[in-house]
C-alpha positions as CSV (number, residue, x, y, z in Angstrom):
1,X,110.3,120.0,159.2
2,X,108.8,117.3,157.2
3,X,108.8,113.8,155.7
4,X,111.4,112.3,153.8
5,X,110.9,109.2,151.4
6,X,113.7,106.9,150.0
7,X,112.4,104.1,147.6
8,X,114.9,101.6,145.9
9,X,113.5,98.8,143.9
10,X,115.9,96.6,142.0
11,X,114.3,93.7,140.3
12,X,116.0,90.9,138.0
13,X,113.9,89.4,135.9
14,X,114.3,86.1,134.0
15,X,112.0,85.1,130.9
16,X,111.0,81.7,129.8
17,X,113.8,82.0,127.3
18,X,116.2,82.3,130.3
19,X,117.4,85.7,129.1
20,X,117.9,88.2,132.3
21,X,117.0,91.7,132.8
22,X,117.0,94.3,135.1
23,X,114.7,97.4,136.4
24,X,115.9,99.7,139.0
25,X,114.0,102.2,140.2
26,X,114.6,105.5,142.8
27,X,112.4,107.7,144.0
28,X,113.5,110.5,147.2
29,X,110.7,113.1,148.4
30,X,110.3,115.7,150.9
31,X,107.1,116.5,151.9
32,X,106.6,119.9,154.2
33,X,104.9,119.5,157.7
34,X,101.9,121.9,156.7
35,X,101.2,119.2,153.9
36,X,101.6,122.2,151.4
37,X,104.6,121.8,149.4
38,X,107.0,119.0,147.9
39,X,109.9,117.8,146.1
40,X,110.7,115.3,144.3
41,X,112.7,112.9,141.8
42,X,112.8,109.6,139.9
43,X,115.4,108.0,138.3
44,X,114.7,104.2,136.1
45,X,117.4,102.7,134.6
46,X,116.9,99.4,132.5
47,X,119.8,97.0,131.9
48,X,122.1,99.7,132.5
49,X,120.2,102.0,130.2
50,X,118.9,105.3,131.9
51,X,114.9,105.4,130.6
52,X,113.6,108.1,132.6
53,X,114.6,110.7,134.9
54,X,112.6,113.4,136.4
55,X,112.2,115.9,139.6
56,X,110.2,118.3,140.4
57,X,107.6,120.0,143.0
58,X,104.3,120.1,144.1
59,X,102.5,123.4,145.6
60,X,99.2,123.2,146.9
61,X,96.3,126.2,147.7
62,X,93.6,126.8,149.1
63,X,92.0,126.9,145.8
64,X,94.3,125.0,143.8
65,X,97.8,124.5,143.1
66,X,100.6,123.2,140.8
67,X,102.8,120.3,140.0
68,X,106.2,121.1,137.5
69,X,107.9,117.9,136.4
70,X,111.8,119.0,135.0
71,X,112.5,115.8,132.6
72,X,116.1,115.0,132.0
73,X,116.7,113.2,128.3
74,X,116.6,109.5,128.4
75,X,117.2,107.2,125.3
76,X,113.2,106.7,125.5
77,X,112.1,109.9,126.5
78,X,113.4,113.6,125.5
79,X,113.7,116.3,128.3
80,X,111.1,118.9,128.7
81,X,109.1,120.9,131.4
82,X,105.5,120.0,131.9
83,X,103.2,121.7,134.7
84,X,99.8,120.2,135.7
85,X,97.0,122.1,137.6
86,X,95.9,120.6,140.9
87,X,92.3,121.2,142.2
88,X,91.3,122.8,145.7
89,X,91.3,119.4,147.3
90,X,94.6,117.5,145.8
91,X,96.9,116.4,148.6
92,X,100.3,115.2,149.2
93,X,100.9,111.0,150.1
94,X,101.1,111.9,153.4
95,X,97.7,113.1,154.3
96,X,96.1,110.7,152.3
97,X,97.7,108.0,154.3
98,X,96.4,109.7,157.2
99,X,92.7,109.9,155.7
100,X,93.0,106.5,154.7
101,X,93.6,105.6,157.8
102,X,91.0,107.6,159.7
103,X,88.2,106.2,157.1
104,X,89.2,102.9,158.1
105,X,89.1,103.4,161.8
106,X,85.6,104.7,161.2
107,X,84.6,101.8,160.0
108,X,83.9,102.8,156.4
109,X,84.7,100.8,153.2
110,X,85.8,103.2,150.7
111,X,88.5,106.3,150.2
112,X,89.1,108.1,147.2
113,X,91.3,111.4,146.8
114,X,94.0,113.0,144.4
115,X,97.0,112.6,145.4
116,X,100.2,114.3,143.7
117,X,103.6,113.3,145.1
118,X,105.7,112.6,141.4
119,X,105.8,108.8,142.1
120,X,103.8,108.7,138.7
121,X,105.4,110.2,135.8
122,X,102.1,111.7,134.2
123,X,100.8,114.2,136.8
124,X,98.3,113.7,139.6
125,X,96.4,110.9,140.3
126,X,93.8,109.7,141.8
127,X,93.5,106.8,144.6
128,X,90.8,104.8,145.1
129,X,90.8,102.7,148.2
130,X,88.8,99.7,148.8
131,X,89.3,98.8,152.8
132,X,88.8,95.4,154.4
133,X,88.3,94.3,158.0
134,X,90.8,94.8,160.5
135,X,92.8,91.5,160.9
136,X,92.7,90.1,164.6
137,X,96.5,89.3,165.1
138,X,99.5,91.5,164.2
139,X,102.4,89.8,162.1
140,X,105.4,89.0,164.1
141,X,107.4,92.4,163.3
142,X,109.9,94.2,165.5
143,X,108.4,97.4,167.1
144,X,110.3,98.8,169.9
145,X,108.1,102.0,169.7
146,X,104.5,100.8,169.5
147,X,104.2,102.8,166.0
148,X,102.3,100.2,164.5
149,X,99.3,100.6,167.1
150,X,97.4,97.0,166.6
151,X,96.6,94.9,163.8
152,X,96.3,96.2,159.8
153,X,93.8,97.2,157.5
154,X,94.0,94.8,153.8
155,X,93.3,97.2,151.2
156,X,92.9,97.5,147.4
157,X,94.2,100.9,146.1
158,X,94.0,101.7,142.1
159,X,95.9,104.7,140.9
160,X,93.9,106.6,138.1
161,X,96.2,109.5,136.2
162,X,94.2,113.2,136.3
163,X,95.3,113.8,133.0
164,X,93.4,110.5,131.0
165,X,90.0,109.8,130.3
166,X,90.5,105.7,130.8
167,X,88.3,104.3,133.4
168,X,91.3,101.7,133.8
169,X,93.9,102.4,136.7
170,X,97.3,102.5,135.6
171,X,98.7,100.5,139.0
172,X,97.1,98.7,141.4
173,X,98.2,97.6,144.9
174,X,97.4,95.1,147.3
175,X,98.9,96.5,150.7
176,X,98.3,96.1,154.4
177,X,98.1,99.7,156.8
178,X,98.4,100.3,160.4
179,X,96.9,102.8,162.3
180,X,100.2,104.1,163.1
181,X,100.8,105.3,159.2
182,X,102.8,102.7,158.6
183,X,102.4,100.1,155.7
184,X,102.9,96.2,156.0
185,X,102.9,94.7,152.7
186,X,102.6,95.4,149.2
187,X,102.1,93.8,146.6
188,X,102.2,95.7,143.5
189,X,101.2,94.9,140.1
190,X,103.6,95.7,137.6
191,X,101.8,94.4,134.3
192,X,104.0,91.1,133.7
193,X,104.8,89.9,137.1
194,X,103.8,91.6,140.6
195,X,106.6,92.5,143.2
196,X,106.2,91.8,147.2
197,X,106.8,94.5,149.7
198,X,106.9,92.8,153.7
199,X,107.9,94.7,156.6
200,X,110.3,93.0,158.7
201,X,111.1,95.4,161.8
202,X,111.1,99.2,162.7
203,X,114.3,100.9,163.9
204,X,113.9,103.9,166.5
């Protein structure tokens, strides 16, 4: 019927001043087969402290589309309903792994597309991918199933909000892709500190 996403990030963070904190984050989507229609939700809690919460859905045309967030009240943020319009050619994560990809067995360089899948909290984005040569030796991860098809593509991806006029990304990511779809590594930039993603097996 589709894909189904499940993120959980837990970090702990100590400061020089050897306070601790903590930042969870989870994010579920479904994305249709047809690569038409999504849904989504985010929750971020902070030292036990719920700072945002939002779901939603994404519905995409032939000439356009929608994304509707539905934000729950946070102690940071108040709840509301915000709907962005998506142009002819937005897509969900999904394909654009999948173009990503394709660019990259081409041998091209570059990728860009927007994307709208509610991992962001301010609408749409888009990515820009800068892809490297394929590496020559695959790590030493567990793949009963040959999904990972060969050695990964290094590439740069910088995520650029729809809604703002900044030339800056908001996020950027250091990540490692297969030709089967599947990614590697990550290493994402979080501001203060960046957090490593590694793959370490794939169950059948």
């Amino acid at each position: 019927d589709g894909f189904n996403q499940v993120s959980n990030l837990d970090v702990t963070i100590l400061d020089r001043r050897g306070r601790r904190s903590n930042l969870r984050q989870t994010f579920t989507s479904f994305e249709a087969a047809d690569g038409q229609s999504s849904t989504f939700d985010m929750k971020i809690v902070s030292d036990g402290r719920q700072i945002d919460a939002y779901d939603g859905r994404v519905d995409i045309k032939s000439r356009g589309g929608e994304m509707l967030y539905l934000r729950e009240a946070s102690s940071e943020i108040p709840d509301g309903e915000t709907t962005y319009a998506l142009p002819g050619d937005a897509q969900l994560s999904l394909a654009y792994t999948a173009e990503v990809v394709d660019v990259a067995k081409a041998g091209e360089r570059f990728a860009s597309s927007i994307v709208a899948d509610g991992l962001l909290e301010d609408g749409p984005y888009r990515i820009s991918a800068v892809i490297g040569q394929r590496k020559t030796e695959r790590p030493k991860v567990s793949d009963p199933d040959g999904l990972l098809r060969g050695p990964p593509w290094p590439a740069q991806l910088a995520y650029y909000p729809v809604s703002s006029s900044s030339e800056l990304p908001v996020q950027e990511m250091r990540v490692e892709l297969y030709e089967g779809g599947i990614v590697g590594k990550i290493d994402q930039n979080m501001g203060d500190y960046i957090v490593t993603t590694t793959l370490l097996d794939l169950q059948s």
